[in-house]
C-alpha positions as CSV (number, residue, x, y, z in Angstrom):
1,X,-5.2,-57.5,-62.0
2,X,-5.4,-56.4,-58.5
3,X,-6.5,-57.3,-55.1
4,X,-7.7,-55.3,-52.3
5,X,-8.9,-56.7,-49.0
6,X,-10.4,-53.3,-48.1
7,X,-13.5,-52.2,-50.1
8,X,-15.7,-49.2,-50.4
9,X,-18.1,-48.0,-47.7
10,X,-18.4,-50.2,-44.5
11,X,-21.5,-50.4,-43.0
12,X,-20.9,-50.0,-39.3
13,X,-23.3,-52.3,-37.9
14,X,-21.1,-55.4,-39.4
15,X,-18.2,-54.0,-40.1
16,X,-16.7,-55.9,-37.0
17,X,-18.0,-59.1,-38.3
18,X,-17.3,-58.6,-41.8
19,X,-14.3,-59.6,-44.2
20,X,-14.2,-57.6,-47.7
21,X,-12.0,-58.9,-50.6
22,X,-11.8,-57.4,-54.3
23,X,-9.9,-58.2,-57.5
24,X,-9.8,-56.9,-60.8
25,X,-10.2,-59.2,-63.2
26,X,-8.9,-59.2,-66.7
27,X,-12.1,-60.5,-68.5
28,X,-15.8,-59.1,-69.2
29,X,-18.5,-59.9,-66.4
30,X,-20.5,-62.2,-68.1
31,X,-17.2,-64.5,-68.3
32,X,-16.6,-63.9,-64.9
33,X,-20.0,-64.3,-63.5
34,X,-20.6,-67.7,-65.5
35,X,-17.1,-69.1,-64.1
36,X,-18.4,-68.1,-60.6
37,X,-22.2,-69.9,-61.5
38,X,-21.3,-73.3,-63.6
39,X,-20.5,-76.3,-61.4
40,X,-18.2,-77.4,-64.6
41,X,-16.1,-74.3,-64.1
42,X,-16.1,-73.9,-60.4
43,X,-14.0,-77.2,-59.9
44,X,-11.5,-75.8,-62.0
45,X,-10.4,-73.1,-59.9
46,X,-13.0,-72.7,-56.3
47,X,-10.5,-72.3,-53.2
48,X,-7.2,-71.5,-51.9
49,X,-3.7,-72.4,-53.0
50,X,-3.7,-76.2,-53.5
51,X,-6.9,-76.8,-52.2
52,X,-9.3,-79.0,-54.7
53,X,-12.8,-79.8,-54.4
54,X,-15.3,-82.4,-55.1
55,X,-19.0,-81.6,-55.9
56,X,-21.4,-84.0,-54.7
57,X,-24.5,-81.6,-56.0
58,X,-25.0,-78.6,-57.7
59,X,-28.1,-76.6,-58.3
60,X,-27.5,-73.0,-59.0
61,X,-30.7,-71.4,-58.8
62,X,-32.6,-69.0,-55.9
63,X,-33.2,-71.5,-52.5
64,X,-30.6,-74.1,-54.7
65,X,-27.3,-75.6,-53.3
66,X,-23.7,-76.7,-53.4
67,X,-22.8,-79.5,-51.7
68,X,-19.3,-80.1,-51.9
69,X,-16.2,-81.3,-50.3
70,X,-13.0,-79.2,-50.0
71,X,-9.7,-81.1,-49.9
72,X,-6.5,-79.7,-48.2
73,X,-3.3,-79.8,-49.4
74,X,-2.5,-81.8,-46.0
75,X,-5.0,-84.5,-46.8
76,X,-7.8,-83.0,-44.8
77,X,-11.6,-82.6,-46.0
78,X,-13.6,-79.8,-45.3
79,X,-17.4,-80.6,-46.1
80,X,-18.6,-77.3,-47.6
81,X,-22.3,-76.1,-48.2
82,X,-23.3,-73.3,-50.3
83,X,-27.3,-71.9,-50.4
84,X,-27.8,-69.4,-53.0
85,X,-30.4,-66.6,-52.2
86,X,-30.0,-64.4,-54.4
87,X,-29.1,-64.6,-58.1
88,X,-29.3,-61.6,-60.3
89,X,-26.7,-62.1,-63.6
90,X,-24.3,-61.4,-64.6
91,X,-24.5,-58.4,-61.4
92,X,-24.5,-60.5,-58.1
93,X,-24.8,-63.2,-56.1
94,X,-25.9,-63.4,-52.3
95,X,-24.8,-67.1,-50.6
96,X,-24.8,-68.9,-47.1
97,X,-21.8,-70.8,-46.7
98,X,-21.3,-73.3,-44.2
99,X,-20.7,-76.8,-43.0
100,X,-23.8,-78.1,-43.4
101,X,-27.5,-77.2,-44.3
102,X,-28.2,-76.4,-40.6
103,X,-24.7,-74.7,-39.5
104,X,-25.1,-71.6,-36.7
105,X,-22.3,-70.7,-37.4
106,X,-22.9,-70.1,-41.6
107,X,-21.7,-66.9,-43.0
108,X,-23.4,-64.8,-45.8
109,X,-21.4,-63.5,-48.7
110,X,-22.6,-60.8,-51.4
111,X,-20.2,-60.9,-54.1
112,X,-20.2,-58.0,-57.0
113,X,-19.5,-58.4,-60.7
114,X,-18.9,-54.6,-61.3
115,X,-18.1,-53.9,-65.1
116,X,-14.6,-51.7,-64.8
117,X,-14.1,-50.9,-68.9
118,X,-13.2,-54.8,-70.4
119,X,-12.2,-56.1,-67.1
120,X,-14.4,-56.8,-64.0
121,X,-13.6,-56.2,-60.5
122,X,-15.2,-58.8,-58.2
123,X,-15.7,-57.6,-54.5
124,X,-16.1,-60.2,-52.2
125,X,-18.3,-59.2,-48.8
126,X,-18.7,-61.7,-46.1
127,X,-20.8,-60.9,-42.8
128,X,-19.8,-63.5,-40.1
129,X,-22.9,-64.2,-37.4
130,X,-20.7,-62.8,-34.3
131,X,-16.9,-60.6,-34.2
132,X,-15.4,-64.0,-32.7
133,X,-16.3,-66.2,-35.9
134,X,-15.1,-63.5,-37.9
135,X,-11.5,-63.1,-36.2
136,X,-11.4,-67.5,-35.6
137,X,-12.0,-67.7,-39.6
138,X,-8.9,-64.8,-39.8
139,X,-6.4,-66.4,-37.5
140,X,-7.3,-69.9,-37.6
141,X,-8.2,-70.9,-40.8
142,X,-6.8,-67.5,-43.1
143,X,-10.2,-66.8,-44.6
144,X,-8.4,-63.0,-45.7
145,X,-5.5,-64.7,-47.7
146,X,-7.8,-67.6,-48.8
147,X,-10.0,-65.3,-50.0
148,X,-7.4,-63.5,-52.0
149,X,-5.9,-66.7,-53.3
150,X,-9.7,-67.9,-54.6
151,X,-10.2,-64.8,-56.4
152,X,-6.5,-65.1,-57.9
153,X,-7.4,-68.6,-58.9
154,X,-10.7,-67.3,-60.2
155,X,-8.3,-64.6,-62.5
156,X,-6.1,-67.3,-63.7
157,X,-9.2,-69.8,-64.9
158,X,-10.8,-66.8,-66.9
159,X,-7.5,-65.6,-68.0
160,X,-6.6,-69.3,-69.3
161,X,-10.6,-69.2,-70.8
162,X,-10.1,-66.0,-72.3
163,X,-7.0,-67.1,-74.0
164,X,-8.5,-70.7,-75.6
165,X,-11.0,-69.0,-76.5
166,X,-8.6,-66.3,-78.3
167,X,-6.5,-69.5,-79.8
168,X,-10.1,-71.3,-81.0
169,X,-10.7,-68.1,-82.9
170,X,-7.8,-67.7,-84.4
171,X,-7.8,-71.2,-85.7
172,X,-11.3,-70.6,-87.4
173,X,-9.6,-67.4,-89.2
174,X,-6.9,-69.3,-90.6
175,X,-9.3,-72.6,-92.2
176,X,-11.6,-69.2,-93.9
């Protein structure tokens, strides 16, 4: 598994406002992609190194949301919400992520479910509204190593899936 926090062709007219994360994941897509999409999954493993979040509603369809609170390892909340605009499984998702409903100051993120043989490398593109939010989601809250540390969380969930899944199997062989 490996991450990159530089990915493919940068379209110049955001690339000042844009943060791009990728990791190869060690799992087919359609794994991947339904970790990413079920609320069930997502509370497992959504968020940076000791972060843990609580859903207060979940509706993952086109013009659907996540509402859902983000707790910091030093006690703070962080009220999240997620719009979905564009769903196409198991290839990609398009989202607004902000604060609220309403926030300026969302961001919009494309993320990629690329088949790479029996992994999947997930690439992560976020377009910020202005270069200042961008660089103040950077430097003040780490949004580059957060990133990374979601998707390495997101490797580790499918991983531990992959490997009950694996186990369950095996069990079933043995009773035959």
């Amino acid at each position: 598994m490996t991450t990159s926090s530089s990915g493919g062709e940068r379209d110049h007219t955001t690339a000042a406002r844009e943060i791009v994360i990728s990791r190869t994941i060690g799992a087919p897509r359609e794994l991947v992609f339904e970790a990413f999409t079920q609320v069930r999954h997502l509370s497992r493993w959504w968020g940076p190194e000791g972060f843990s979040t609580t859903t207060r509603s979940f509706e993952f369809r086109v013009g659907g949301t996540w509402d859902f609170v983000m707790h910091g390892p030093d006690g703070t909340d962080y009220q999240e919400w997620i719009t979905w605009r564009e769903i196409v499984p198991p290839e990609r998702i398009t989202l607004v992520h902000g604060e609220s409903r309403d926030d300026p100051n969302a961001f919009e993120s494309a993320l990629t479910f690329e088949p790479a043989g029996e992994e999947t490398r997930v690439v992560m593109r976020t377009v910020f509204p202005t270069k200042e939010l961008r660089d103040e989601a950077v430097e003040k809250y780490h949004a580059i190593e957060g990133g990374e540390q979601t998707l390495r969380n997101l490797a580790d969930y499918v991983a531990e899936l992959t490997r009950n899944e694996t186990t369950a199997q095996r069990a079933e062989g043995a009773e035959s």
